[in-house]
N, C-alpha and C positions, 0 to 999 in steps of 0.2 A: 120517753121523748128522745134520748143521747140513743135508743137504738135504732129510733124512725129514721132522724139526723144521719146517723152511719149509714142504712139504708141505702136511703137517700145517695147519699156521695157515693156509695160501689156501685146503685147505678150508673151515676152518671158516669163513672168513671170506664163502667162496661160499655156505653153510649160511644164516650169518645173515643175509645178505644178500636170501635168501626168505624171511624172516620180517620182519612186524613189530614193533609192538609187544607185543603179543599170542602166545600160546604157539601159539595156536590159527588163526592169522592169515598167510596166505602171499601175497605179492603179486601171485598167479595170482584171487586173489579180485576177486568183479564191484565191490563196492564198500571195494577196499582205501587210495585215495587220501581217498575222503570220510569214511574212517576213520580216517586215517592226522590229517590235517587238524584234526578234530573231538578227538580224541583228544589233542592238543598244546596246543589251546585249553580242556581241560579239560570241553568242553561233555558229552561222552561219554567212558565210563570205566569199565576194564574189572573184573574180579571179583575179592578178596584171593589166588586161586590161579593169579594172571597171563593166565586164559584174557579174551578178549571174548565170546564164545559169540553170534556175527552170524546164529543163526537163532531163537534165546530171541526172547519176547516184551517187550513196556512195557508199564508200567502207563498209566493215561490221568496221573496224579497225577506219575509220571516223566517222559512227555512233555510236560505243561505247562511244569514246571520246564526242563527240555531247554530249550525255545522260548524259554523267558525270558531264558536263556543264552545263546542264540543269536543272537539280538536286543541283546546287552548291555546287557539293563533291570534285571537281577538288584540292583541297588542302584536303582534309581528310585523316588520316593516316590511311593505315590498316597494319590487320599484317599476312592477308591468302595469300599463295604463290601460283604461277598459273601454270597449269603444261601440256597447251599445246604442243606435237612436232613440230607447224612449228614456236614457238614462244619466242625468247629472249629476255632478257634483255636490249638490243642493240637494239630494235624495238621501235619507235619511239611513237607508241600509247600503249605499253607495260603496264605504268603504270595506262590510262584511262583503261584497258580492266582487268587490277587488280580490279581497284575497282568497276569497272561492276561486277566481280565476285563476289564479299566480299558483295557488297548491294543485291546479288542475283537477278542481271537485265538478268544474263547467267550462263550457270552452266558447269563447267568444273569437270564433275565425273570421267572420267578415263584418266590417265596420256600420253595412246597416242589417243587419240582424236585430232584432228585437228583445229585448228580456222576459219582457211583462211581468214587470215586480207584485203587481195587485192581482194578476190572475192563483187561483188555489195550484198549489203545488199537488202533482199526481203521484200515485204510488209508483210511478213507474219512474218518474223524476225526482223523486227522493230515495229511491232505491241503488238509482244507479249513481246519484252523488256519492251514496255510501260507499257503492263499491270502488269508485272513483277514486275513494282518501286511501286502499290500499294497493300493496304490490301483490296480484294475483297469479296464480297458473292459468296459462294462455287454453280457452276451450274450443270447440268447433261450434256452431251451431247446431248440429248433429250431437254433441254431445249434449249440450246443454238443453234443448228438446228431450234428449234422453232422461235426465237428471231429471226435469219437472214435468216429464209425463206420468211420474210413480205418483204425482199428488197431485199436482190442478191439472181441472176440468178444459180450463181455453185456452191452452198453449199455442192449439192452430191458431187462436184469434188474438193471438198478443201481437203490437205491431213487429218487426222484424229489429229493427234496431236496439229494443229492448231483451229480445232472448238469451244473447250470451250477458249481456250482467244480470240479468234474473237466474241464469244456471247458474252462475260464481257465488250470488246471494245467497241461493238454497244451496251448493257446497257447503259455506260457511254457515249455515243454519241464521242466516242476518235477517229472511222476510217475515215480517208480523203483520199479522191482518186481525182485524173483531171476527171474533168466535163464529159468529154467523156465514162469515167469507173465506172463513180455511182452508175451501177447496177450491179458489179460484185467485189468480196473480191479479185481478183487478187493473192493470196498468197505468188504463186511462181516468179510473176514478180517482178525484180528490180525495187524498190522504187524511186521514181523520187527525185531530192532536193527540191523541191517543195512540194513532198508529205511527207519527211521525217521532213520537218520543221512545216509543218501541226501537222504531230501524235507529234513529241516533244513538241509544244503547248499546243497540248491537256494532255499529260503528264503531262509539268509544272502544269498546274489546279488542274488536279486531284491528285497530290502526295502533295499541299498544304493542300489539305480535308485529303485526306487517305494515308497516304503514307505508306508502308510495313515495317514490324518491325524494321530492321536493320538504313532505314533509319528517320524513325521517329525519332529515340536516336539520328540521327546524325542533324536532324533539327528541333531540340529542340530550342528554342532562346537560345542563348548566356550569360550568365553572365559574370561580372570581377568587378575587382574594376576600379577606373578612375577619371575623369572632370565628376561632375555630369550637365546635361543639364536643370535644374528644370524646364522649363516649356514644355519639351520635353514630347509628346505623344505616346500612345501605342495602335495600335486596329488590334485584333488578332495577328499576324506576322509580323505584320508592324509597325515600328514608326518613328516618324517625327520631326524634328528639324526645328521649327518653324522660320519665319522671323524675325530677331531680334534677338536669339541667340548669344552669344558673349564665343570666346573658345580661349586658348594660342595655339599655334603655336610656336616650336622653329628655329629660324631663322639659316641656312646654313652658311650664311656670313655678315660681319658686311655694316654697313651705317652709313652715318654722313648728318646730314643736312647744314654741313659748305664743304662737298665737293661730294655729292651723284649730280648724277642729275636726274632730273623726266623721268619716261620710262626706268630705269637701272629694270635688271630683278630680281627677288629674289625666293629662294626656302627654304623650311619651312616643318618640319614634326611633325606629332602629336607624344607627347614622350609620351602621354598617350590616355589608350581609353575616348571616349566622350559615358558616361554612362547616362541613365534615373535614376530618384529614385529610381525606384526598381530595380537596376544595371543591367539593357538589356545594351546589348553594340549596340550604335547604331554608332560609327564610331572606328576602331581597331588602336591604337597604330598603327607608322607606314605609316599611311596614308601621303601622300607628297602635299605638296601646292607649286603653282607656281604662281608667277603674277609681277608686275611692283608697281614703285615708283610712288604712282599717282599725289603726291601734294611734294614738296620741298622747302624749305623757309631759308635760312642763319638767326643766330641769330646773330642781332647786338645791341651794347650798347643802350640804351636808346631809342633806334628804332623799335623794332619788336623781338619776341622770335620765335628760331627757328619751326619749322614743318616739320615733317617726317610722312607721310601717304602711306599707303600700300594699293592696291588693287591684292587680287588672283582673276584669274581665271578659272586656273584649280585644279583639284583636281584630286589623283590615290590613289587608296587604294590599297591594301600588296593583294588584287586579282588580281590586273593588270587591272582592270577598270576605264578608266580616264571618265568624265565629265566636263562639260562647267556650271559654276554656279560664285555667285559672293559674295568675302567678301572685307571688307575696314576694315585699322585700322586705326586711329590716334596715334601714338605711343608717348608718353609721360610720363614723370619722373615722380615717388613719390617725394611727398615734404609734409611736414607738412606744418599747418596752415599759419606760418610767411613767409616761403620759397612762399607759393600759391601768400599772399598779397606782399611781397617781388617783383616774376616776373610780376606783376601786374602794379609796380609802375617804379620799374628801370627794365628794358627790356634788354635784350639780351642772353638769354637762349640756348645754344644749345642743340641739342638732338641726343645720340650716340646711335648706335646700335653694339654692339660687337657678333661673331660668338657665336652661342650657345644658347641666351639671348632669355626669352621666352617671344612674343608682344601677343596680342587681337587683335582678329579679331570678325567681326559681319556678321553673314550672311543677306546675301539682298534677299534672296526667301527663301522658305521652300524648304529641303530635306527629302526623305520617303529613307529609306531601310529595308532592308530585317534581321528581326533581327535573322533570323537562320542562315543567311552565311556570311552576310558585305555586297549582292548586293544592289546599288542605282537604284532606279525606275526613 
């Protein structure tokens, strides 16, 4: 029976194992990594009945937003005002398709021009946003004809003002298409979400190397003052907050290890950024800790001194991105030398925690993120 049982579970285990996140999603799929990817960074996200449904359309109004996401400008202030006719304030993607504007991913030159938020965004207008977000070498049309005449079939019949960002695309190796349209730039076809998660991939890459003016300023690393991290790392755009790390955390609500019990929940936020030495911000003020009481101990006289121990688990930072990671604290009083030898000898110490009060925590894995926006990798 314990071998049916094992059975059992390896397969299921080999079941799930072809699937993603998605119901609908098998890792046999063309673009099941830049799914997979996109998907954990929140940028793409699939339907309330678990499906992604990777050959559905976007709206133009979803891709912008998409892009803004992708780009980690989704919090960035501008100050250019957008002056589409069919488009309000009151439109729900209003402010991603702002700042599509102001990074120059689209370009809104005359005041009644239209958007069409609810029309499907084509490959040919999600291609050249992409190429949009970076600083490119300037081509001919002649060149770029030349470039994708070695592989698609209708370069005669792509409209004109799409050719040179379709050449700059296939330089960078940026366009993705389903298997079945490899050899054709598609232009005017609505972009599948499959394919749209594709080209925003290829985006993300390429606007870390080259990004176009506006947003380079905007994804500059970060400085501030803070908690500085000393053994915290830096390589290129990334840095990393090693295993072992130890940072305050101000606690929401208080504890007592004479009346807390283990498994009570607790939340916690950073009142300050966790900087590197050379003040990269590598987590912002802000950021919320959640986790449980993991160890509790009563102090009693001459018996035992108290123990209050903390374990988070999750983490969200001020971009709305949680993660599954791990800290512990021991939380324990300052005492000078006598007090140290003191609860050493006669025992029974308690240990409070009052609202407000800020503990140590240690992280138990390394974290990377993104020192131009706050993302965690």
């Amino acid at each position: 029976m314990k071998r049916i049982v094992l059975l059992f579970v390896v397969m299921m285990l080999n079941i799930s194992g072809a699937f993603a996140f998605f119901s609908d999603m098998t890792t046999s799929h063309w673009a099941y990594n830049q799914i997979k990817d996109l998907s954990e960074k929140s940028i793409v996200i699939g339907y309330p009945d678990g499906t992604f449904k990777p050959d559905e359309n976007v709206t133009r109004a979803e891709f912008a937003s998409m892009a803004i996401k992708a780009l980690g400008q989704e919090h960035a202030n501008v100050v250019q005002s957008i002056n589409f006719a069919d488009l309000d304030q009151s439109y729900w993607a209003y402010d991603a398709i702002e700042k599509a504007v102001y990074f120059d991913l689209i370009s809104n030159d005359k005041d009644s021009e239209n958007f069409r938020p609810e029309d499907p965004v084509s490959r040919a207008e999600a291609i050249n946003i992409a190429v949009n977000s970076l600083t490119t070498e300037q081509i001919s049309v002649g060149k770029a004809k030349s470039v994708l005449s070695k592989k698609y079939k209708d370069v005669e019949t792509t409209p004109e003002w799409f050719v040179v960002p379709a050449g700059k695309a296939e330089i960078l190796d940026m366009i993705s298409s389903i298997p079945e349209r490899n050899l054709y730039l598609d232009a005017e076809r609505p972009a599948t979400r499959a394919e749209v998660t594709a080209i925003l991939n290829n985006m993300m890459i390429q606007a870390k190397l080259n990004p176009n003016a506006k947003l380079a300023e905007a994804m500059r690393k970060k400085t501030g003052e803070g908690y500085i991290i000393t053994k915290a790392s830096v390589q290129g755009s990334v840095g990393t907050i090693p295993e072992g790390s130890v940072v305050p955390i101000k606690m929401h609500r208080g504890f007592s290890s004479q009346y807390s019990v283990k498994g009570e929940e607790f939340s916690a936020n950073a009142d300050e950024n966790y900087i590197t030495k050379d003040t990269f911000i590598l987590m912002y003020k802000g950021t919320q800790f959640k986790g449980v009481l993991n160890k509790v101990q009563q102090g009693r006289w001459f018996k035992q001194n108290g123990i209050l121990e903390i374990k988070a688990h999750t983490i969200t930072t001020p971009n709305d991105q949680s993660f599954i990671t791990e800290l512990t604290g021991n939380i324990t009083v300052k005492r000078n030398w006598f007090m140290r030898w003191f609860r050493k000898v006669f025992k029974g110490e308690k240990i409070i925690i009052k609202q407000g009060d800020k503990v140590y925590v240690k992280f138990q894995k390394p974290v990377k993120t993104d020192l131009t926006n706050g993302w965690i990798y």
